[in-house]
N, C-alpha and C positions, 0 to 999 in steps of 0.2 A: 504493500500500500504506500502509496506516496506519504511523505513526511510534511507534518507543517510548518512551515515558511514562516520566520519570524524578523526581526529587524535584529531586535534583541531579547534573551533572553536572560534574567537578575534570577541569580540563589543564592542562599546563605543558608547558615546554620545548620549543615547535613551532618556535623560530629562525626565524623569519621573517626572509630577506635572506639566507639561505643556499642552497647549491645542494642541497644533503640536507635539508631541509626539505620533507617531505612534507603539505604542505596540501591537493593534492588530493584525501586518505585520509582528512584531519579534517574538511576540508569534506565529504566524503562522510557521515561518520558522523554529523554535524549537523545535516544536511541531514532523516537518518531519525530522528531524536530532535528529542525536545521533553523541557523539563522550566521548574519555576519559578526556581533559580538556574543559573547557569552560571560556574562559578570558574574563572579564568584565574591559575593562579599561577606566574608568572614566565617569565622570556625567552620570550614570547611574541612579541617582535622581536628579534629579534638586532643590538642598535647595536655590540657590538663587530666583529661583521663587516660591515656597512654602513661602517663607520669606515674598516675596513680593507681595500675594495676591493669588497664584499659586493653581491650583486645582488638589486633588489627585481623578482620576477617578477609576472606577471598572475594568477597563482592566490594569491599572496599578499597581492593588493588583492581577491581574491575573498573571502575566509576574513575580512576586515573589514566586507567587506560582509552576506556570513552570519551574523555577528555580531548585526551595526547590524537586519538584518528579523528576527531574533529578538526582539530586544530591543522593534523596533516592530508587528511582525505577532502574536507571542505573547505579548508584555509580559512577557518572561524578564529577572528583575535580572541583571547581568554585574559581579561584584566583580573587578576585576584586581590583584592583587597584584604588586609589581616585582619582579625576580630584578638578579641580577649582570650579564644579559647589559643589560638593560634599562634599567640601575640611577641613570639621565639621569633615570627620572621620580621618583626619592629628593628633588627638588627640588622637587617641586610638592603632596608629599601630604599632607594628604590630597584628594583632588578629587571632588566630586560632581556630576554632568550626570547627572539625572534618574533613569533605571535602570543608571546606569554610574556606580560607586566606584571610584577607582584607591585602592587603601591598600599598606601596608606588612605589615601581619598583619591578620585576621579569626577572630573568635571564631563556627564554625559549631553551631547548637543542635539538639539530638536528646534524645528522651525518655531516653536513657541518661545524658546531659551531654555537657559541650562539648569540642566536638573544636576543637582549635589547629591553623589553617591557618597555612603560611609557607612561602617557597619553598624555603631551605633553607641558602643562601649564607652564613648569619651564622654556621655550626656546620661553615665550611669553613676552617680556619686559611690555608688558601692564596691563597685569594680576598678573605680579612679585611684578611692582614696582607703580603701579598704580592702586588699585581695585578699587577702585572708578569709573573711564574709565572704565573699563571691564564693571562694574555693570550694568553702563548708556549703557555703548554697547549691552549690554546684552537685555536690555530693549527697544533696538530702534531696534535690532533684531528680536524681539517679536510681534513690530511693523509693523516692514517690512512681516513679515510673516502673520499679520491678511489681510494687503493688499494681498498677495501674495492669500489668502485664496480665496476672495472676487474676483479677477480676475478670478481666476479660476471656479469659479464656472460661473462665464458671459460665459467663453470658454468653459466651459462644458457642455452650455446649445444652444453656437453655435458648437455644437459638435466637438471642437478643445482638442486635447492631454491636458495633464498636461505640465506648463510653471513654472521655477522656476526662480522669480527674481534675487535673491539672487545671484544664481551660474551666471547671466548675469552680474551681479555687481561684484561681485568680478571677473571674467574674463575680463571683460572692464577696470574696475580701474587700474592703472597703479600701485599706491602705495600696492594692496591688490595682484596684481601678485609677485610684487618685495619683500613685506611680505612675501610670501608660498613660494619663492625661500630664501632668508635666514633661515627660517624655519627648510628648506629643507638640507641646509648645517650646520645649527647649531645642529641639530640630528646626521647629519652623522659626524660630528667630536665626539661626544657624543660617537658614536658606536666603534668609530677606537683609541681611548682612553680606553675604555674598552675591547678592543679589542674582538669586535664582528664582526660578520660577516653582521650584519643585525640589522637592529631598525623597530619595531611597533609602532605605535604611535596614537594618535585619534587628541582630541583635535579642531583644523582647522575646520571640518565638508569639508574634502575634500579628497576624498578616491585616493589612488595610488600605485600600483605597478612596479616600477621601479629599476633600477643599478644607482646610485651614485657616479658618476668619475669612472666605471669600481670598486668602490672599496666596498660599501657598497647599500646591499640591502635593500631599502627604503619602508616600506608598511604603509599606513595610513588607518585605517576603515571607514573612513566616519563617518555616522553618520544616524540615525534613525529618523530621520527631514524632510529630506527632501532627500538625496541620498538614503537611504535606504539600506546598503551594509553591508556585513561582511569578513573577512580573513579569510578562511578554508583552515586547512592541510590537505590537502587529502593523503598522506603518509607522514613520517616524513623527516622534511626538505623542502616539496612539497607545495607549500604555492599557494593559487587562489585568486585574489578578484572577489568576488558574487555579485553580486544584486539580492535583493529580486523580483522584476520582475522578470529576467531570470532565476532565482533558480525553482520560481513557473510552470513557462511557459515550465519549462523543465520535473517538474514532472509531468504538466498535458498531455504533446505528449506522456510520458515513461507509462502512467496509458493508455492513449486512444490505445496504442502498445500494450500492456497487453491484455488488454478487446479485441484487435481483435483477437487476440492470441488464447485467448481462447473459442471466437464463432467457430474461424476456427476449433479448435480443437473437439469443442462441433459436429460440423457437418460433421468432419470427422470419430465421431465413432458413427453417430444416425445408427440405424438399418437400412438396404437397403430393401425395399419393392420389393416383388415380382410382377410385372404387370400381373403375368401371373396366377395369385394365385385364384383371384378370377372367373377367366376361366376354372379353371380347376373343381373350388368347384361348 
């Protein structure tokens, strides 16, 4: 099946080296898309969990390599920007190897003006001024997610959807709502300072596509955990948030359209039998 065609395509937070790290869902998504950038902003490895016990699987030396034949099979530029989890490559940047930038921020351009990419870590007072908190956060996250696994699997086997704690938790908490709205406002003053028009950002593990006081356009990627999501330009300037569920569910109706497509077609040019043929022979 054809692939879809994008301008560009923004991920973050896929934690590579973690055991919730869903790369066989991004590799999937990648695999059916194409586009001419591909922005990798932030914890796109997970070293603090590598650090800390953290295991590197075989679909997560996949998803590097899906990368690497994009870059060389479709000459896709790949900008990685560092996050916190990541934040060992703060030492080396900026690095350029051919169609692969490792930077720290990127100015991306559209006929509208420029959207400010960044992962998002520097507008996180916890993770600035306090790593230590982050870390431990990091690790009761880890936590919450092996529970998260464990339930799931009970609902799964009373044939109940997928339930994510996490996102019930931070929706319920009062301090973790009133966090993504500062957040939310300390990016957009970021933007209108640099005067852009728009900020992307990762970070949170809370995807959004929004306006900003009327003034600046607000897109977060989520995160490859547990939202599953990414930011696609679909023309330039033209920006979607996806989910990997509905991205897949769209190309499996587009494939099952196809395939009738071409039965019908199949049966509209098979030879027409003569009934009368063997009557007459």
């Amino acid at each position: 099946m054809k692939k879809n065609e994008y301008e560009s395509i923004f991920l973050s937070d896929i934690h590579l080296g973690t055991r919730d790290s869903k790369a066989t869902e991004v590799i999937q998504f990648l695999k059916a898309t194409r586009c001419k950038k591909l922005i990798l902003n932030g914890d796109i490895v997970d070293g603090w969990a590598l650090k800390g016990g953290g295991k590197w699987l075989p679909d997560h030396t996949k998803f590097v390599r899906t990368v690497l034949k994009k870059m060389e099979k479709q000459g896709t530029e790949v900008i990685y920007l560092r996050g916190n989890h990541d934040d060992i490559l703060e030492r080396f940047l900026p690095i350029n190897f051919g169609n692969l930038r490792i930077v720290d921020e990127y100015l991306h351009a559209t006929p509208q003006g420029n959207y400010l990419v960044v992962h998002g870590d520097g507008f996180d007072s916890v993770t600035t001024s306090h790593k230590w908190i982050a870390v431990l956060g990091a690790k009761a996250y880890e936590l919450l997610l092996g529970v998260n696994r464990l339930y799931n699997k009970w609902r799964s086997f009373r044939g109940k959807e997928y339930f994510s704690l996490s996102k019930k938790i931070k929706g319920r908490v009062k301090s973790a709502v009133s966090f993504v709205d500062r957040y939310e406002d300390q990016l957009k003053e970021l933007a209108l300072v640099r005067d852009c028009c728009g900020i992307i950002c990762g970070h949170i593990h809370t995807p959004a596509d929004k306006l900003l006081d009327d003034e600046v356009h607000y897109l977060n990627s989520g995160d490859w955990v547990e939202s599953l999501t990414a930011i696609v330009e679909t023309e330039p300037g033209e920006f979607q948030l996806i989910s990997h569920s509905e991205f897949m569910a769209r190309r499996e109706s587009s494939e099952a359209l196809l395939e009738h497509e071409a039965d019908f077609t199949e049966e509209e040019h098979e030879p027409k039998t003569n009934p009368n043929a063997e009557l007459a022979a």
